[in-house]
Backbone and ligand atoms as CSV (ligand in chain L), in Angstrom:
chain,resi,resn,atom,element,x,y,z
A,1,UNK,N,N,0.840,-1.192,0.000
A,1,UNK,CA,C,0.000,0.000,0.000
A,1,UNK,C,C,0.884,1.254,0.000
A,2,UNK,N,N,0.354,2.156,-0.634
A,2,UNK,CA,C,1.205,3.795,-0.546
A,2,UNK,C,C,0.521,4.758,0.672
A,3,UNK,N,N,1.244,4.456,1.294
A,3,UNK,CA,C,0.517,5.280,2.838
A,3,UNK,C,C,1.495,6.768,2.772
A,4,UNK,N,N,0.999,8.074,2.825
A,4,UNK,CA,C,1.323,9.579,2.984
A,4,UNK,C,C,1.340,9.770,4.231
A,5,UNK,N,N,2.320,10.459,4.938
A,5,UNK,CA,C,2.581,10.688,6.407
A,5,UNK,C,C,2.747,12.209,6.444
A,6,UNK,N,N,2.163,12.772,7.402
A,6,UNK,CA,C,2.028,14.426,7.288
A,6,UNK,C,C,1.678,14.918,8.598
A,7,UNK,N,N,2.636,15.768,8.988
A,7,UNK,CA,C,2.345,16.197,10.632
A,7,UNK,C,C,2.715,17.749,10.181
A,8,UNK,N,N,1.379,18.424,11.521
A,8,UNK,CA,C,1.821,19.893,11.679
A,8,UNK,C,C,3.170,19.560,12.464
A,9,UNK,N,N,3.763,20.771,12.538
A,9,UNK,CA,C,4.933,21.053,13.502
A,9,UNK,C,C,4.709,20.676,14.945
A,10,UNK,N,N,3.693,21.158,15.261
A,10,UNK,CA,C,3.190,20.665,16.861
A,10,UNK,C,C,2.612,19.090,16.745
A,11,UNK,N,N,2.885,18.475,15.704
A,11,UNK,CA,C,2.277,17.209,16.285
A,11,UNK,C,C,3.281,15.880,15.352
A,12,UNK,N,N,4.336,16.821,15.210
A,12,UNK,CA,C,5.581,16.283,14.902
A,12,UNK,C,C,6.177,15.168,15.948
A,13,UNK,N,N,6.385,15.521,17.311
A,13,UNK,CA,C,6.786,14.180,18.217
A,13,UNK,C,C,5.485,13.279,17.937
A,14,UNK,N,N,4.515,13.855,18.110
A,14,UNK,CA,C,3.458,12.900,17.611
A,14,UNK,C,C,3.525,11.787,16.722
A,15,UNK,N,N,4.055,12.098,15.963
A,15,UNK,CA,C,4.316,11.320,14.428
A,15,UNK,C,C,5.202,10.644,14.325
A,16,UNK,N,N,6.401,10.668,14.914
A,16,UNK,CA,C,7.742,10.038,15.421
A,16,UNK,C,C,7.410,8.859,16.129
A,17,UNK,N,N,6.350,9.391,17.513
A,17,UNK,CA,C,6.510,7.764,18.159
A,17,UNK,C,C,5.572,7.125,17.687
A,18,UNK,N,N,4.445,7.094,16.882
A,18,UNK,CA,C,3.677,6.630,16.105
A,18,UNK,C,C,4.608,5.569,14.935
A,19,UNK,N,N,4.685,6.583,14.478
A,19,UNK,CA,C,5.640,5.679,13.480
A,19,UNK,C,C,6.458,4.649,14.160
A,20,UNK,N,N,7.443,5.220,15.244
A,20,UNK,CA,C,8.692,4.629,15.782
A,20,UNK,C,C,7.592,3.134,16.212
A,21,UNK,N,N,6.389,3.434,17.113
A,21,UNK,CA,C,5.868,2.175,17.792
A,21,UNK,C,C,5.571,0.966,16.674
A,22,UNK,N,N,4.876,1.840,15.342
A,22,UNK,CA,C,4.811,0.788,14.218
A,22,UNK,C,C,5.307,0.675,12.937
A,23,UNK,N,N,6.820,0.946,13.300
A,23,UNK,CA,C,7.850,0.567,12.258
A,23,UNK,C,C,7.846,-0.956,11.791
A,24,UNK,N,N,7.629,-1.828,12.746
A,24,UNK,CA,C,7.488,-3.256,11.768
A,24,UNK,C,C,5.877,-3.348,10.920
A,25,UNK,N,N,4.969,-2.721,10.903
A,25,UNK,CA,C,4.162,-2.465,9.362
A,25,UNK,C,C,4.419,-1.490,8.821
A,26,UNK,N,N,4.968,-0.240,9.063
A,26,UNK,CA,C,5.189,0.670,8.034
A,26,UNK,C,C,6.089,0.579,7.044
A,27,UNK,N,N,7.018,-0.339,7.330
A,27,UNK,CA,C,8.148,-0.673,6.743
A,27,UNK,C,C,7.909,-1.976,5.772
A,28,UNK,N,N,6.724,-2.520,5.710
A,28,UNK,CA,C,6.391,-3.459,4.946
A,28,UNK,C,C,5.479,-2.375,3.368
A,29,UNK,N,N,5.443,-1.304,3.847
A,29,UNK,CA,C,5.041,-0.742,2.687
A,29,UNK,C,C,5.423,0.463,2.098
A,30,UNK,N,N,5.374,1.075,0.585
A,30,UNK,CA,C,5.828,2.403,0.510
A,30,UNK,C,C,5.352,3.874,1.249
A,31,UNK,N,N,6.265,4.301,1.844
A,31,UNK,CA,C,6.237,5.903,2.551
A,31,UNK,C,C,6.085,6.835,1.352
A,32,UNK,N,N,5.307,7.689,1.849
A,32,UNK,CA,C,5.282,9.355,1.455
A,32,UNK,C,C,4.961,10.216,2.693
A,33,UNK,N,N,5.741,11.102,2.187
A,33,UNK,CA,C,5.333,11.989,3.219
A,33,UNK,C,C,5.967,13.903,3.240
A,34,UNK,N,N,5.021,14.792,3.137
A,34,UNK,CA,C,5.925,16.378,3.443
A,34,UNK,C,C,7.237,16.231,3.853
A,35,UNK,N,N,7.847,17.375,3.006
A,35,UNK,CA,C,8.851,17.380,3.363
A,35,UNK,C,C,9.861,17.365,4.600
A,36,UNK,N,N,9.405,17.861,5.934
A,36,UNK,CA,C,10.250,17.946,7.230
A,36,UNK,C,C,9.411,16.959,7.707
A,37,UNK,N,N,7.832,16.261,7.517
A,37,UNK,CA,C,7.735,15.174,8.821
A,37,UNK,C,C,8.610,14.322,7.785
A,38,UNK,N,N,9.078,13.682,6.739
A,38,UNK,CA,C,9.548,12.617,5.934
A,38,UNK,C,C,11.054,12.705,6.756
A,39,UNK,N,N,11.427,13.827,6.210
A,39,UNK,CA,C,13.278,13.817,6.963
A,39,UNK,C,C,12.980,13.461,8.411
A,40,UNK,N,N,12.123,14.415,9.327
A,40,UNK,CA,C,12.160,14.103,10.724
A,40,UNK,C,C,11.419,12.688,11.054
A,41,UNK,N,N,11.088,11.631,10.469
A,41,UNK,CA,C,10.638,10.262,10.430
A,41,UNK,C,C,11.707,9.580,10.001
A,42,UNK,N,N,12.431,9.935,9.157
A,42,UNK,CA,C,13.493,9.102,8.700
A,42,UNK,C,C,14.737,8.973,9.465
A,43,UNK,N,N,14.937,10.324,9.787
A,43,UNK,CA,C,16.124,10.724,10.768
A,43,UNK,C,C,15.913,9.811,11.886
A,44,UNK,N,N,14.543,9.485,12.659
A,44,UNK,CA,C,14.331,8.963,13.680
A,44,UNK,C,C,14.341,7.321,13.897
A,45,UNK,N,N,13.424,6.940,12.802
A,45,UNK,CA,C,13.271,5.471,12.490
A,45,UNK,C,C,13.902,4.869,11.435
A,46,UNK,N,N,14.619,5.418,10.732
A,46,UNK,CA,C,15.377,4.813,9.707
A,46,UNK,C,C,14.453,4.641,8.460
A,47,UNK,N,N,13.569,4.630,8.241
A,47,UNK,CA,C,12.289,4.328,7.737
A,47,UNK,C,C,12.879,4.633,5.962
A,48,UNK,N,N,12.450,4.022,5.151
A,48,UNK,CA,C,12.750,4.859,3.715
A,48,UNK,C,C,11.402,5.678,3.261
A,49,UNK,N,N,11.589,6.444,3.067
A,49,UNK,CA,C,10.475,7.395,2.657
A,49,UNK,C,C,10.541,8.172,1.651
A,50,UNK,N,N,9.529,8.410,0.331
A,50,UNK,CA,C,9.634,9.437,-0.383
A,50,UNK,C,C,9.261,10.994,-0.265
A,51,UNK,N,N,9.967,11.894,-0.179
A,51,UNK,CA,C,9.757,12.934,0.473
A,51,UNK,C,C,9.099,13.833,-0.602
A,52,UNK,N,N,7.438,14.588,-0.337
A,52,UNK,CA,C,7.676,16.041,-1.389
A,52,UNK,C,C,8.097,17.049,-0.557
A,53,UNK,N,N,7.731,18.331,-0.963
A,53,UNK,CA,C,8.025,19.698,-0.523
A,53,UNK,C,C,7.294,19.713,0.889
A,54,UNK,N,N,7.860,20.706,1.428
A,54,UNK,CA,C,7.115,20.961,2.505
A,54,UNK,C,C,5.986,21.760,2.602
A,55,UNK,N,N,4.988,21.057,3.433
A,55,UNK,CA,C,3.311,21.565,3.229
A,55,UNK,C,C,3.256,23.132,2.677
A,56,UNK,N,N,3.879,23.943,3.453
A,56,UNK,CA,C,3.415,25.234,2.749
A,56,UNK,C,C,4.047,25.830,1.340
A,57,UNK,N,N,4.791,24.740,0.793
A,57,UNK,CA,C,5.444,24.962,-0.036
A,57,UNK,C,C,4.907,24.137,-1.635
A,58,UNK,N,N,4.046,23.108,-0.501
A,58,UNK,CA,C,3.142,22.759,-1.909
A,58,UNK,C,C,2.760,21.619,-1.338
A,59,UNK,N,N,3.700,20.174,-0.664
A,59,UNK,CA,C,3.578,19.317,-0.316
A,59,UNK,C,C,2.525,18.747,-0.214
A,60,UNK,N,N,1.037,19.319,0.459
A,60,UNK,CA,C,-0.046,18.797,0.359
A,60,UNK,C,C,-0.781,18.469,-0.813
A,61,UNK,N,N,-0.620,19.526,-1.752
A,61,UNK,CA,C,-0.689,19.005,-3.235
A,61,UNK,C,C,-0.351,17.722,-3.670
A,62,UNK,N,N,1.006,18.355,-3.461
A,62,UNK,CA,C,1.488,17.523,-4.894
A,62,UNK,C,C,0.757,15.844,-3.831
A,63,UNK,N,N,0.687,15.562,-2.835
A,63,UNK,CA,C,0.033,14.265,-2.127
A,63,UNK,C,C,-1.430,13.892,-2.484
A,64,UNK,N,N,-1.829,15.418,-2.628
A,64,UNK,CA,C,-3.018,15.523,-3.594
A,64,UNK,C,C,-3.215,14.911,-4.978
A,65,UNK,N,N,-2.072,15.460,-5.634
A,65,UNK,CA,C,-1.934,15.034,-6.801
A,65,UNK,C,C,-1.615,13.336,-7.073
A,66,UNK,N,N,-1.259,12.601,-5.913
A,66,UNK,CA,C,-1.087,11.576,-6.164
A,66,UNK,C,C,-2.513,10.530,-5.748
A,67,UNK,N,N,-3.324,11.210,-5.058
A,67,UNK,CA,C,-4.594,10.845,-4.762
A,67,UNK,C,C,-5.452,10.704,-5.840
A,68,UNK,N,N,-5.408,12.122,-6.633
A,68,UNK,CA,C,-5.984,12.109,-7.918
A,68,UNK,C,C,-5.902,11.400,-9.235
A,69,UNK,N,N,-4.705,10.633,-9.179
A,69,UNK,CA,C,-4.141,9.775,-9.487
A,69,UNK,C,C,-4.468,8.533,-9.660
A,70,UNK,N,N,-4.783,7.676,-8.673
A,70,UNK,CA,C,-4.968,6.780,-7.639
A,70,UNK,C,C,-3.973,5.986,-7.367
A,71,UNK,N,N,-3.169,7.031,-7.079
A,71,UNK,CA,C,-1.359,6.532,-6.542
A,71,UNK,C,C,-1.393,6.662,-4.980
A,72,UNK,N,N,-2.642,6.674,-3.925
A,72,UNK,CA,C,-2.166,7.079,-2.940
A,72,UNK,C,C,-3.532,5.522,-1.909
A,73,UNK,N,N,-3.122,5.035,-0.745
A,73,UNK,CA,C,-4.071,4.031,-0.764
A,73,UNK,C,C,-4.724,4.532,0.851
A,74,UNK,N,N,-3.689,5.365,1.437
A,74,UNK,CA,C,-4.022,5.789,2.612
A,74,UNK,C,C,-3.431,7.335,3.705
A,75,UNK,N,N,-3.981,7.919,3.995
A,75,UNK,CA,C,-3.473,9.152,4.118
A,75,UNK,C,C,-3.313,8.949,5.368
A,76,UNK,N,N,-2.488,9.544,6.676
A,76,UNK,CA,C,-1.944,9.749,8.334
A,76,UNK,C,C,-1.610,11.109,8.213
A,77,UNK,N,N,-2.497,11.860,8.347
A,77,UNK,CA,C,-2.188,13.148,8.685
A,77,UNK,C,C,-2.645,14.141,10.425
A,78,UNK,N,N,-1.627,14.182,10.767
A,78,UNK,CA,C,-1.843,14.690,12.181
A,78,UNK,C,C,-1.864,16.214,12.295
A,79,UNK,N,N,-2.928,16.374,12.529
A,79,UNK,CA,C,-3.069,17.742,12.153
A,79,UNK,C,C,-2.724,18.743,13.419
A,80,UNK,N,N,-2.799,19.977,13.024
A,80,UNK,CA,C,-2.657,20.698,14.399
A,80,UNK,C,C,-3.747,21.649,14.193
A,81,UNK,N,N,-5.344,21.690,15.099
A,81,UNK,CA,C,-6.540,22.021,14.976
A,81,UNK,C,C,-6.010,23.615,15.981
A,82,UNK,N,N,-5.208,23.584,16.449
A,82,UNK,CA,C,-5.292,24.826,17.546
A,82,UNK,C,C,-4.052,25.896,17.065
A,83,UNK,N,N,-3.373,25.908,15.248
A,83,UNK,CA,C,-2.781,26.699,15.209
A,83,UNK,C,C,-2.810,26.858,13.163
A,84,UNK,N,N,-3.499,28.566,12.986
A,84,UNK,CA,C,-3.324,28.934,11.791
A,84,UNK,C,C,-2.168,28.027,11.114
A,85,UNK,N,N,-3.083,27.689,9.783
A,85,UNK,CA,C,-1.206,27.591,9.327
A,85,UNK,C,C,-1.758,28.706,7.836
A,86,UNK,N,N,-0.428,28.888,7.673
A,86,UNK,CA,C,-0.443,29.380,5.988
A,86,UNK,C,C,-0.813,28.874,4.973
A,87,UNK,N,N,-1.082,27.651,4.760
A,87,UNK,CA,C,-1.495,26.745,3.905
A,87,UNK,C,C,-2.669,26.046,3.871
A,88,UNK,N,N,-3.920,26.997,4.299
A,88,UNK,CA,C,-4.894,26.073,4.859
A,88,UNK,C,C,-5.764,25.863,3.975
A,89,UNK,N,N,-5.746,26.625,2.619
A,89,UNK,CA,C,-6.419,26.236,1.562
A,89,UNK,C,C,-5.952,24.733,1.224
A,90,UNK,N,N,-4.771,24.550,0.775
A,90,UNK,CA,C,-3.839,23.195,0.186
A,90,UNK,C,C,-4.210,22.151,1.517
A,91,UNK,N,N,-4.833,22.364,2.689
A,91,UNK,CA,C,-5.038,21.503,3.707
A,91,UNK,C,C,-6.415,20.856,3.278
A,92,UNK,N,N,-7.342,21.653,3.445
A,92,UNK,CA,C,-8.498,21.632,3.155
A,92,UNK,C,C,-9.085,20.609,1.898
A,93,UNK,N,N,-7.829,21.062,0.631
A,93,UNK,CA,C,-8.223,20.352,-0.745
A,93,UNK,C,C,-7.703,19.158,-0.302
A,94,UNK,N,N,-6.526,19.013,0.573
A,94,UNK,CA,C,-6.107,17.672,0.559
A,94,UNK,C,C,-7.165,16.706,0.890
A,95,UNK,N,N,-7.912,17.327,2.193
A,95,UNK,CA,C,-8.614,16.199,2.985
A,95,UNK,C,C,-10.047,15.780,1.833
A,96,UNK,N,N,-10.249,17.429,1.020
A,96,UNK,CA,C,-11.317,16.872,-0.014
A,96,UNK,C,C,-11.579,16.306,-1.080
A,97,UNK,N,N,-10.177,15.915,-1.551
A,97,UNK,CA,C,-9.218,14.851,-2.524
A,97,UNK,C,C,-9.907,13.245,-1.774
A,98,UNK,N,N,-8.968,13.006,-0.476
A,98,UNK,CA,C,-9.684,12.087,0.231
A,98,UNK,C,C,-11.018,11.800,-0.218
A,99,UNK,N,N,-12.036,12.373,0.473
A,99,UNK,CA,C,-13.275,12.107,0.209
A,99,UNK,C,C,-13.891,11.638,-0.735
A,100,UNK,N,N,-13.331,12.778,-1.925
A,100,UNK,CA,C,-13.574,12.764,-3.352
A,100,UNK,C,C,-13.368,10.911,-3.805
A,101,UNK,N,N,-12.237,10.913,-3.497
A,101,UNK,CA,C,-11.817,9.307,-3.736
A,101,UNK,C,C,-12.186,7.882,-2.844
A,102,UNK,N,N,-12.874,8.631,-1.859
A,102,UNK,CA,C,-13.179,7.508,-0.944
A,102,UNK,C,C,-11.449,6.693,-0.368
A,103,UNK,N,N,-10.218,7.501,0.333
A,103,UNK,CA,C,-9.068,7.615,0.662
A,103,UNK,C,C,-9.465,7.314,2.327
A,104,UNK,N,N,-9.229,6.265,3.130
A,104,UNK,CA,C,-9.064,6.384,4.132
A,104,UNK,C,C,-7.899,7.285,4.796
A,105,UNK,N,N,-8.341,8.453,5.420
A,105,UNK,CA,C,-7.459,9.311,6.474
A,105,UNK,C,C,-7.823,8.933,7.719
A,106,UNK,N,N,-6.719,9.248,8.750
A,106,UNK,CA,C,-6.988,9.972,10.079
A,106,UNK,C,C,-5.901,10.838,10.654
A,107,UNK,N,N,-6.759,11.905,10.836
A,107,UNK,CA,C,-6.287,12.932,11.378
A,107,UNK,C,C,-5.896,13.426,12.601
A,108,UNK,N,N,-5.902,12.423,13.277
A,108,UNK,CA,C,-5.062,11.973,14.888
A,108,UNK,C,C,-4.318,10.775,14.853
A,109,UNK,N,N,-3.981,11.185,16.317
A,109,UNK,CA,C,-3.166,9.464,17.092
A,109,UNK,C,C,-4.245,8.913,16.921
A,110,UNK,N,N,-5.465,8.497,16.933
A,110,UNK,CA,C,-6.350,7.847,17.517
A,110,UNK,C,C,-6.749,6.835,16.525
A,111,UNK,N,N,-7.272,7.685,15.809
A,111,UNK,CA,C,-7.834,7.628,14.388
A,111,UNK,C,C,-6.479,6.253,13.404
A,112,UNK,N,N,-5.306,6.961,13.873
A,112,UNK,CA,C,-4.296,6.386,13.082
A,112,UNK,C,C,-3.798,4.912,13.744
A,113,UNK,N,N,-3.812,5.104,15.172
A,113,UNK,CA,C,-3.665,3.457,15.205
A,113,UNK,C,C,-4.244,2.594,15.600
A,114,UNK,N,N,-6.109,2.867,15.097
A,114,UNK,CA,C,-6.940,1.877,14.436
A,114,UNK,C,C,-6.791,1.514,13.070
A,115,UNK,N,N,-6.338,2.572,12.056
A,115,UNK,CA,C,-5.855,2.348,10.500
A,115,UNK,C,C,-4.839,1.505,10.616
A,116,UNK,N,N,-3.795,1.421,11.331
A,116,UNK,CA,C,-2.598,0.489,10.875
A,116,UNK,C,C,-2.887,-0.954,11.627
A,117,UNK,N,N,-3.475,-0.779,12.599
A,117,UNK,CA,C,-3.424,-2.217,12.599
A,117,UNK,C,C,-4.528,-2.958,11.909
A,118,UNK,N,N,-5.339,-1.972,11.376
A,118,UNK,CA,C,-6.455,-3.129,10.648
A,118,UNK,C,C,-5.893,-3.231,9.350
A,119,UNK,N,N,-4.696,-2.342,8.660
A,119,UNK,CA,C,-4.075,-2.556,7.840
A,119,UNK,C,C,-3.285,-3.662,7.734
A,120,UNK,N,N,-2.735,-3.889,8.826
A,120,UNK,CA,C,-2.132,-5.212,9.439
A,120,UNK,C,C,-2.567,-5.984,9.314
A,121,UNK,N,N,-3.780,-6.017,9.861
A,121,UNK,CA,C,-5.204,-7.679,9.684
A,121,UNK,C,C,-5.497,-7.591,8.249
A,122,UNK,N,N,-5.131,-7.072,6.946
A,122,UNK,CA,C,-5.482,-7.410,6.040
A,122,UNK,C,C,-7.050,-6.545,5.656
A,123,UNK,N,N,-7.348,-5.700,6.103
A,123,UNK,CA,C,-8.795,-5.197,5.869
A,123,UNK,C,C,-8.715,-3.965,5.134
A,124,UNK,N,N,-7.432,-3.663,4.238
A,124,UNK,CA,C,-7.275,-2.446,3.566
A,124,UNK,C,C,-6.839,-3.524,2.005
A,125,UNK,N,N,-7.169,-4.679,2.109
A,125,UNK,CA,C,-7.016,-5.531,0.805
A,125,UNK,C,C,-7.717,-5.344,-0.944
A,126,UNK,N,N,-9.096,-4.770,0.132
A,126,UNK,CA,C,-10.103,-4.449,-0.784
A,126,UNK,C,C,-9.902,-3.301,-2.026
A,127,UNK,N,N,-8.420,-2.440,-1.191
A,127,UNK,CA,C,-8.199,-1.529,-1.812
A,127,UNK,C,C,-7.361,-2.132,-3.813
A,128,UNK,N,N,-6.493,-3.249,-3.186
A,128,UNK,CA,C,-6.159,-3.602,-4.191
A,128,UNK,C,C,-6.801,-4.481,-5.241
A,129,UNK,N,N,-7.874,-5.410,-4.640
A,129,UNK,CA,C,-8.668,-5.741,-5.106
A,129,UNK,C,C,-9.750,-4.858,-6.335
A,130,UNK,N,N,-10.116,-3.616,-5.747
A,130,UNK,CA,C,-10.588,-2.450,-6.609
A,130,UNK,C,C,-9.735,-1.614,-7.729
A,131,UNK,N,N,-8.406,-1.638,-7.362
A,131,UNK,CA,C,-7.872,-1.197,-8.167
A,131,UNK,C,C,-7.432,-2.320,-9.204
A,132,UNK,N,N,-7.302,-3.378,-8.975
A,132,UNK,CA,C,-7.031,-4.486,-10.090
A,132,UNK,C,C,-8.304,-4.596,-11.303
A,133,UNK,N,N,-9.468,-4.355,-10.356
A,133,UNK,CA,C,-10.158,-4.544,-11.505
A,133,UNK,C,C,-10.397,-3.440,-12.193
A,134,UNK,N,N,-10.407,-2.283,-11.572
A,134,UNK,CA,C,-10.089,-0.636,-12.397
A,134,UNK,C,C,-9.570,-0.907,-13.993
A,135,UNK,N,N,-7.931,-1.468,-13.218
A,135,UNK,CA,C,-7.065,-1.781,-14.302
A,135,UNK,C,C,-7.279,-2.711,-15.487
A,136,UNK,N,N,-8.381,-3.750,-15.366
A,136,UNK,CA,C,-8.285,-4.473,-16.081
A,136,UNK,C,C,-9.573,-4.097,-16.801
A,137,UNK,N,N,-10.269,-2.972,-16.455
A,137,UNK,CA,C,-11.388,-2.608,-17.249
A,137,UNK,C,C,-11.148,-1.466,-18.001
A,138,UNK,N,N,-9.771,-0.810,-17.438
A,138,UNK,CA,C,-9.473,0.658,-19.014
A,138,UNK,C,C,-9.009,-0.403,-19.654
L,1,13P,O1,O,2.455,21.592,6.645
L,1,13P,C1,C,2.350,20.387,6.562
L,1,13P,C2,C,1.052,19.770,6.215
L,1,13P,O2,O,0.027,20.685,5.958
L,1,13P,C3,C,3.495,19.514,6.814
L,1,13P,O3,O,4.633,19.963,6.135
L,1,13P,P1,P,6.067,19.563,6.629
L,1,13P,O4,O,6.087,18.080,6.783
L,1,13P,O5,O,7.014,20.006,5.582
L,1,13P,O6,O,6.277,20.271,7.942
């Protein structure tokens, strides 16, 4: 699966021990992720990750752009609800990209490690299942 990893600044340690606790499934699949949580995840857990720009610099896009796509199978974005950011248009489209596509997100700790471990149990299968037959019907 292509799982996108994306933390405000304040919820950056957030995202570290998240990751750090479930590095043996994250590491069974491809990373994406903004530019400073990707380095500051990698730096920490060793993790390989593909990095874009950093959120206010476009990053949520272009993650966007891979949604639109249907290059993206699951979004972890930890948001920070209690501080402006500059980029809150490119926030906004991201999460409505999601929708648009029917993209499982969550936008907390909480949220996120019910997603990985049911990712774990195999219950995000369906995703490839749908896209196989996508493929075999263009
Ligand atoms: O701003 C972000 C998401 O909206 C995250 O960007 P960085 O990972 O570059 O800090």
């Amino acid at each position: 699966m292509n799982i996108a990893l994306i933390a405000h600044d304040k919820k950056k340690p957030e995202i570290i021990t998240f990751t750090t606790a479930y590095q043996n499934i994250l590491e069974k699949h491809q990373l994406f992720a903004t530019g400073t949580t990707g380095k500051k995840i990698a730096d920490a857990t060793g993790l390989s990750i593909i990095r874009f720009q950093s959120g206010p610099l476009g990053g949520d896009q272009q993650i966007g752009s891979k949604i639109a796509d249907d290059q993206m199978d699951m979004v972890i974005f930890f948001r920070d609800p209690l501080t402006a950011q500059p980029h809150e248009p490119d926030i906004t489209a991201l999460l409505r990209l999601c929708d648009v596509h029917q993209i499982p997100v969550a936008t907390n700790l909480a949220g996120a490690e019910i997603m990985i471990r049911a990712l774990d149990r195999g219950d995000f299968n369906w995703r490839k299942v749908a896209k196989d037959e996508r493929n075999q019907v263009e």
